[in-house]
N, C-alpha and C positions, 0 to 999 in steps of 0.2 A: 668272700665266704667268712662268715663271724664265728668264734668260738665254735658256737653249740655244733652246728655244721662239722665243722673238723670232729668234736669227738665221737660224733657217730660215724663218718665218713672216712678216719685213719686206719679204724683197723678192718672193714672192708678192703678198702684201696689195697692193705699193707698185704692184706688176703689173697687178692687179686695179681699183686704182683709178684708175690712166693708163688705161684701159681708155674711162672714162667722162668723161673729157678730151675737148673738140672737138682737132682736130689742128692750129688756128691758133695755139696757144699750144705757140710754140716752146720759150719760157722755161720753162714745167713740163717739156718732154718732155727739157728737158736738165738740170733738174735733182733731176728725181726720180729717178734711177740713181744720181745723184752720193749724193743725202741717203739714200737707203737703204742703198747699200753702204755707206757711210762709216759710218752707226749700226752697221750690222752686223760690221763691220771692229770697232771700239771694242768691239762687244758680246763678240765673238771674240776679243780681246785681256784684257779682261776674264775670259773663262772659262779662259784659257789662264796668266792670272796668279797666279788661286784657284784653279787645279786641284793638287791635294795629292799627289805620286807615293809618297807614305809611306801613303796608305789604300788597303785593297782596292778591289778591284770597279770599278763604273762610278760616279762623281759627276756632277753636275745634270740628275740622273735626274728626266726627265717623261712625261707620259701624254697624247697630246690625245684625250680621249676621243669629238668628235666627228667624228672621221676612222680611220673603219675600219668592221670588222664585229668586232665582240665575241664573235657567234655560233658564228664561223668559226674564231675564234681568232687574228685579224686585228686588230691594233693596234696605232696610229702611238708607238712607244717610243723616247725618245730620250734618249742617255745619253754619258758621253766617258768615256776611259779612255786609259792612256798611246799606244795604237795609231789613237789619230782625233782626240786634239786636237790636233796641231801641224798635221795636214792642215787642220784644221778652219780652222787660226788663219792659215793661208798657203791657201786659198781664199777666204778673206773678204778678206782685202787685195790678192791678183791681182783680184780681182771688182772692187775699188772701183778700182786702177789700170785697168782695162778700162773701167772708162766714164770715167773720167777721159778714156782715148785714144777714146771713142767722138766726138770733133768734126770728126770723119772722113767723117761717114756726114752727108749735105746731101739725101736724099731718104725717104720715107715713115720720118721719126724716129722716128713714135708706137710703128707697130709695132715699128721696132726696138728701140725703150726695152724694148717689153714682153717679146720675147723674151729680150732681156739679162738681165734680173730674172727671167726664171721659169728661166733656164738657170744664173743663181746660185743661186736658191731649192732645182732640182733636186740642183743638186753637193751643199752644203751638206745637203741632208736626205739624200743616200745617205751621204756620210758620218756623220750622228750615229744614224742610226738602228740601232735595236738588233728591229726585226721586219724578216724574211726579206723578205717582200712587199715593204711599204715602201723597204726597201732597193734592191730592184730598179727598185720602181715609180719612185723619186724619180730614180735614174737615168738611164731611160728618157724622164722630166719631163725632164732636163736636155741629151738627148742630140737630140731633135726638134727642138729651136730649130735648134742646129749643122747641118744639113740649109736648113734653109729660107734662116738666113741666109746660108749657101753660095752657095745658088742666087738667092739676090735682090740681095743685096749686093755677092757676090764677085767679082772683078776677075781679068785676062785671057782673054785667047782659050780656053784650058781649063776654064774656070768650069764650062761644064753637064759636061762628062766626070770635072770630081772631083768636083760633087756628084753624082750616078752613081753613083763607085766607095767615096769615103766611105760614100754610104748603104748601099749592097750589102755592104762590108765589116764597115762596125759592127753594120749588121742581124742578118746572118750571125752574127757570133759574139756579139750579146744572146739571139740564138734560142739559141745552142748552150749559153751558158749558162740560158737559161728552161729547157732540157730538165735540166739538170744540177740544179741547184736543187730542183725539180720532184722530180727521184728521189731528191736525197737526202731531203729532206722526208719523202716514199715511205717508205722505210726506214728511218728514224732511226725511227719510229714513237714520238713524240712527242706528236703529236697537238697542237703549237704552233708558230707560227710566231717565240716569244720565242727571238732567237739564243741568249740568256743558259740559255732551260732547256733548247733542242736540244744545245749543247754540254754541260749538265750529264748529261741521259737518254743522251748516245752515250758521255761516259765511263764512264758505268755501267751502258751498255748495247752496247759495243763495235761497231760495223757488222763485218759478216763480210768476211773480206777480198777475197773474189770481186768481194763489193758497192762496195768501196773500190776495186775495182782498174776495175771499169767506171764510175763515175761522176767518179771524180776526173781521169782523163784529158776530160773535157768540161770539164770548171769551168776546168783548165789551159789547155786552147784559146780556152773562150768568151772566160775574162777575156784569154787570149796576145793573141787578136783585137784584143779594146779596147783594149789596151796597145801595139800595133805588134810583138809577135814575131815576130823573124823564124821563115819567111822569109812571114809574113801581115802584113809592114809595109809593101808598097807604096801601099797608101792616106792613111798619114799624111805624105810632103813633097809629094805633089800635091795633098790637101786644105786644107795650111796656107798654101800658097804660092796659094794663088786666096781665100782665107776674109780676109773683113774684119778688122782689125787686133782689134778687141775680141772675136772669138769664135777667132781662134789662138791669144790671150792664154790666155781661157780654158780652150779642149778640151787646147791644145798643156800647159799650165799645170798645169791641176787634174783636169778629167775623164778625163784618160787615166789619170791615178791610180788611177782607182774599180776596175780590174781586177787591180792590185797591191794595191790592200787588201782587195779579196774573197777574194786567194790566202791570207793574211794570216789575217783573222779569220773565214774561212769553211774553206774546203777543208784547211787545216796541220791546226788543232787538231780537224774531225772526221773525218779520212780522214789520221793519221800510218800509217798502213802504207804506203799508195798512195803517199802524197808520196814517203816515203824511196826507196821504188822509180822514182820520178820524176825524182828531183831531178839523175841525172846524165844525164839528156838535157836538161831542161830549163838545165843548165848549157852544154852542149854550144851549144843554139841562142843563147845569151846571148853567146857567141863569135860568132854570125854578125851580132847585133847591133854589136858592138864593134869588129869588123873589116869586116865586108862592108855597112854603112851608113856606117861610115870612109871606106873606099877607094870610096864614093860619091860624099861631101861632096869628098871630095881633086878631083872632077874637075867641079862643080858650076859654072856660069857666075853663077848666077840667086840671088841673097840668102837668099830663102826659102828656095831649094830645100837651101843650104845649112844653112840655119837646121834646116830639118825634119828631114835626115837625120841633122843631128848629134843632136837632140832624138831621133831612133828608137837614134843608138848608146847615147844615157844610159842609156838601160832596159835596156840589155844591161848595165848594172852593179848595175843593182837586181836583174834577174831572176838574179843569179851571187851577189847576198849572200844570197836567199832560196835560193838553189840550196845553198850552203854549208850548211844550218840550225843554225847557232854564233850564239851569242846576239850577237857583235859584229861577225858577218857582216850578221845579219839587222836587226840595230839600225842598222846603217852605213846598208843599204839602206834604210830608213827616212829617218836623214837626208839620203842622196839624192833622197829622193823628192820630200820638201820643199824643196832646194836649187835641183833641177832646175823645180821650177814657178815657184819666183819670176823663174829664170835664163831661163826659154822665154818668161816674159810679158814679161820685161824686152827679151828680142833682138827679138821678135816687134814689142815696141813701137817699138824701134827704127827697125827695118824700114819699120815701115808711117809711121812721120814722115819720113826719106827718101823711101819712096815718094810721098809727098802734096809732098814739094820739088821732087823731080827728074822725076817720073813715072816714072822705070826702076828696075831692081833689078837691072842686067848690071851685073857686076861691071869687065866691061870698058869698060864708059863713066865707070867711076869713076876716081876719084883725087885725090889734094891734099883732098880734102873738111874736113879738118883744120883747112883755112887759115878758113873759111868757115862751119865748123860747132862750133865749139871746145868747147862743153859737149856737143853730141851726139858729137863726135868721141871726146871721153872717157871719155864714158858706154860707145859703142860697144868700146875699147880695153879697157876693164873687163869687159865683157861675155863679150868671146872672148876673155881670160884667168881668167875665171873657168869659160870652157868647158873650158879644158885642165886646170883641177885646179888652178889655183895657189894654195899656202897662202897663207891667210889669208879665203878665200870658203870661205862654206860646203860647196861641191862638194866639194871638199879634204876635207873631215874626213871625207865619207859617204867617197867614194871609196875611201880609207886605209883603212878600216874595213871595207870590202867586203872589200879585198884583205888583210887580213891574216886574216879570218875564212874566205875562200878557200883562201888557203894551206896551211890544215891537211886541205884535202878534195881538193882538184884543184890541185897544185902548176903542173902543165901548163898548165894551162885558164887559171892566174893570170898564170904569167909572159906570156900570149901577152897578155892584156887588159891588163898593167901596159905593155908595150911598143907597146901599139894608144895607151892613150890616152895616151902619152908621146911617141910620133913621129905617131903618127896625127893625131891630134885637135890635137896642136901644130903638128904644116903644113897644115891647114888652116885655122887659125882663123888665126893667125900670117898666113899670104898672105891670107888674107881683113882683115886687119888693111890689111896694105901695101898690095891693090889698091883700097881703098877708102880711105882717108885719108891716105896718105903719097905721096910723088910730084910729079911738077909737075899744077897744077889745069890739067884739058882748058876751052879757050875759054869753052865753053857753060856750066860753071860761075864763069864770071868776077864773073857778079852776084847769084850764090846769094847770099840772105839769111838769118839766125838769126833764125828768127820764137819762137823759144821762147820766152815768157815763164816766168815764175813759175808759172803756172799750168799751163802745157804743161810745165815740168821736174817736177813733185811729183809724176807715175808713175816717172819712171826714177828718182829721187832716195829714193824710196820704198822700190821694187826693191833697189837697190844696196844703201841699208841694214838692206836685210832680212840680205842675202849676207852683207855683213861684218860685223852681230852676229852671226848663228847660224855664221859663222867663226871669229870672235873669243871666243864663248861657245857653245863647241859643247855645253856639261855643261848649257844650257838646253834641250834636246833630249833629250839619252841620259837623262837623269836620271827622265826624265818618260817614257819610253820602254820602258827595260831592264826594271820590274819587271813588263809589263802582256806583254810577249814571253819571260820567265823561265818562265813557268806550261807555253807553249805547247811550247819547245822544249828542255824538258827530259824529255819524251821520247823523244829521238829519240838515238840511237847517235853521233854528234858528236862529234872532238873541238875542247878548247877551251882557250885561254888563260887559267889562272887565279891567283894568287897564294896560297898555300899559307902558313896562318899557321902561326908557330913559338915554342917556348918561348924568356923571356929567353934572353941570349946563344950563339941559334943562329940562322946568317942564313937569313934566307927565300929560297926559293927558289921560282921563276916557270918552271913545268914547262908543257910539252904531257900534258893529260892526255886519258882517254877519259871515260865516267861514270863509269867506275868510277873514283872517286879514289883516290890512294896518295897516301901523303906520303913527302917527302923532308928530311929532317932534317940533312943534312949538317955538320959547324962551319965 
């Protein structure tokens, strides 16, 4: 059994076996989540250090063959390639920071542990897997916990009505994507559910374009659903703002991802007619994300509620780099994708250790917290400067990257989102800075304590250092990225930033071109 295998298959297993645990042993039920994400985290780092962006195809390629139907054409395949292992590698470690902050949860542990692990296990296998089903199915495995611990865990007066409207919303668009799915299978006529040869049979077997033009608009909605497009985002700051600190980490984190990579490695490369017909609306609603979940947060009392709808404008930067389809638009949007997850576990964590200090999350009962919280104060300060883009976080580099691969498709569309998250996202995070840690401290925080130990800092300490190497070394990223989205969108009519090589003593010159290259030889 090779790597990849183990880190989808530890914390099932680890799941599986808390299962058969009496629930008087507190000491397993808190530290089997720790020991299994943690392995799996190392194991993920591991495949993300020996992953080779200089070889074709998919690397730690596996087969379990006792999970499926072979008959059917149904088999658990799993495999990485420059488009799933950075997610891969940045779910495994929000996973292991999420139980880390699970010392939150003081009631029915057991089952919570179990759900934790099977909702890592699920993330983790729709990302590596390379069969249609599985893919879905492993989603779905991770999407169920999110519901239940909603409803059993989740805190304030609202609790039962997001979990309500989460389940109804995510429901809603995994059906819309099962139908989507479903038909493309239909007509790819394939007769497998191996991503690897449905993409091979549709290139060489083109889908007709009527058929592109009706199924791809489903897959756009199902995964827009899961993802918070606007305007199908109101269920993600009412669901995170009531959801127990280690399942915001994660849904807000990594499984909202799964709908951005579906767009990604599903729908682009086998419905390119549909997309390109697609892409300027879906650009268009990436602007209501940017601005109209902005001018949200701008007026937010409530932490979370803050927290969520800045997390629903981020994806209005991913859904405008895939909107662009320019290799360093959509590579940008990539490293966003990864930035923003580590950045949502990390505020989300934040969050929910205030709230275990203070009981509130009103912003208006805050302030001074500074004086009293000095490592979460910084941690905090970091946070919501890494929401607004600031070089040196990783956000920063997707973001740039978003917008310069924008530029050359929707100049409009660009300037309005370069100046949302520039004044936008910077007064709100900025006053969210000021009204919660700077100030004179109100009475009733006179005796707040910093219960942080060492233990309770190595989530956010984690976090952070995720932001500022993949800031600091953003070419650990594209490098591993560019050549596995090269293949994809180079069909598509784009133009793109390139560098034009030149004979000795003639300078190069860095043209907007289309595909169709020219060169430019000037002295």
């Amino acid at each position: 059994m090779n790597s990849l295998a183990l880190i989808v298959l530890l914390p099932l297993l680890a799941a599986a076996a808390l299962a058969a645990v009496p629930r008087n042993f507190r000491v397993v039920m808190r530290l089997a989540p720790l020991a299994a994400t943690f392995l799996t985290a190392l194991l993920a780092l591991k495949v993300f250090l020996q992953f080779d962006p200089a070889l074709p195809g998919y690397q730690f390629e596996t087969v379990l063959p006792w999970l499926g139907a072979p008959a059917l054409g149904i088999q658990c395949r799993l495999g990485v390639d420059g488009l799933n292992v950075a997610l891969l590698l940045m779910g495994a470690i929000v996973a292991f920071a999420a139980a880390c902050a699970a010392w939150e949860i003081d009631r029915r542990e057991k089952e919570f542990a179990i759900l934790l692990l099977v909702m890592t296990g699920g993330i983790l296998g729709a990302f590596a897997s390379l069969d249609l089903f599985f893919f879905y199915a492993f989603h779905e495995l991770a999407l169920v916990p999110t519901f239940i611990m909603i409803g059993v865990w989740g805190r304030g007066d609202r609790r039962n009505y997001a979990t309500f409207k989460i389940t109804l919303y995510l429901s809603v668009g995994a059906l819309i994507t099962l139908v989507g799915l479903i038909a493309l299978y239909l007509q790819a006529g394939a007769n497998s559910f191996d991503i690897r040869e449905l993409i091979r049979h549709v290139q060489a077997n083109p889908l007709s374009a009527g058929a592109q033009h009706a199924i791809f608009p489903l897959l756009l909605f199902g995964f827009g659903i899961l993802v918070s497009l606007w305007p199908f985002h109101t269920w993600a700051p009412v669901g995170y703002a009531a959801a127990p600190t280690p399942t915001a980490m994660l849904h807000a984190g990594v499984l909202k991802k799964f709908g951005l990579y579906g767009l990604l490695r599903i729908a682009l490369p086998l419905m390119p007619e549909a997309a390109q017909g697609w892409m300027g609306t879906l650009a268009l609603l990436s602007l209501g994300n940017i601005l109209f979940c902005g001018l949200v947060a701008m007026r937010q009392r409530d932490l979370n509620y803050l927290i969520g709808n800045s997390s629903v404008a981020h994806m209005g930067f991913v859904f405008l780099g895939i909107a662009s389809l320019t290799l360093v638009g959509v590579t940008g949007a990539l490293v966003v994708m990864v930035a923003h997850g580590f950045l949502a576990a990390l505020s989300f964590a934040l969050s929910g250790y205030l709230y275990q200090q203070t009981k509130t999350l009103d912003l208006g009962q805050m302030g001074g917290l500074l004086h009293r919280l000095p490592f979460i104060g910084t941690a905090f300060i970091m946070a919501m400067l890494a929401g607004c883009g600031l070089p040196g976080f990783a956000n920063f580099v997707g973001e740039a990257m978003v917008f310069f691969g924008a530029w050359t498709v929707f100049p409009v569309i660009t300037i309005v989102a370069v100046w949302a998250a520039l004044v936008i996202g910077g007064v709100y995070m900025i006053r969210a800075i000021r009204q919660l840690l700077h100030g004179p401290l109100p009475e009733r925080w006179a005796n707040l304590a910093d219960t942080a130990n060492a233990w309770r800092k190595l989530p956010f300490a984690l976090l952070l250092g995720c932001l500022f190497w993949f800031g600091a070394f953003p070419s650990t990223l594209t490098r591993r990225i560019e050549p596995a989205l090269a293949p994809t969108l180079a069909g598509f009519n784009r133009p793109a930033l390139v560098e034009l090589s030149a004979p000795d003593g003639v300078r190069t010159a860095k043209v907007m071109v289309s595909t169709e290259t020219r060169e430019d030889t000037r002295p």
